[in-house]
Structure formats: structure tokens, C-alpha cells
N, C-alpha and C positions, 0 to 999 in steps of 0.2 A: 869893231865895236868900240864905242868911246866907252869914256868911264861912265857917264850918266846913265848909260846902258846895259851897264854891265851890273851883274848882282850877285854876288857867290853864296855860294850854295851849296849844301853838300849831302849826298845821295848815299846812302852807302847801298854798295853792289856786294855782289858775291865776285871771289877772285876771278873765276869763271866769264861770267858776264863781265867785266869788266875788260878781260881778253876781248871779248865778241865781240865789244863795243869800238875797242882801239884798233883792231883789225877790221872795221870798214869805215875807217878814215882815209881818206885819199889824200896824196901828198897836198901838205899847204892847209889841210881841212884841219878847222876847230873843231872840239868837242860840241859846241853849240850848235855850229852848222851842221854835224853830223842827226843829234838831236833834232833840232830845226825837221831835216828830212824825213828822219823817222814818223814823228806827230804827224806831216803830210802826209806820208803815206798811209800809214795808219787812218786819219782821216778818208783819204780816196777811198780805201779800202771798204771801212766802215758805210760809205755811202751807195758804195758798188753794191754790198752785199744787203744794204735795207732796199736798194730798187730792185734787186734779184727778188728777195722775200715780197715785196709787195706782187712784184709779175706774179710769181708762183700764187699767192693767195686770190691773183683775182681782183688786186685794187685800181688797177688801169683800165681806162676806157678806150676801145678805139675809138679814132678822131675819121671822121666820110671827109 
């Protein structure tokens, strides 16, 4: 990450969370890029589970 890109920041965590956090960094991984992942996934997630909710309600059409 260059400098232009970079912006600091600071979040405060509980000591807790903050363990959780450093422990799924993988060798070489930024904090950023740890984050980074998380938001995706959480994204995916969130999107999995609104098409879930829509099937179950009945908002999809079959397509003949």
C-alpha cells in the first residue's frame, strides 16, 4: 500500500477481539488485508442470505 493510500486510523477493540483479529493473519498478512477479507466475506454472506430470504418468501419466478 503506498502512502497516498494509506490512512490511519484507529478503532479501539476490546483486548479480546483484538487477539481474534491477530490470530487470523496469515504469515506476511496486513491488518488491512486481513480486514480487506473480512468486509468480503461478510458482504458474500449478507448477499447469500438476502437470496436465501427472498427464495423462502416467494420473490423469485421460475424462468420455462
Amino acid at each position: 500500500m503506498s502512502a497516498a493510500e494509506c490512512s490511519t486510523k484507529r478503532i479501539p477493540v476490546r483486548p479480546r477481539t483484538w487477539e481474534e483479529l491477530y490470530e487470523l493473519r496469515k504469515p506476511g498478512q496486513t491488518f488491512d488485508q486481513v480486514l480487506s477479507d473480512m468486509v468480503a466475506h461478510e458482504k458474500k454472506r449478507r448477499l447469500f442470505e438476502d437470496a436465501d430470504r427472498k427464495m423462502r418468501d416467494g420473490h423469485f419466478t421460475e424462468l420455462e
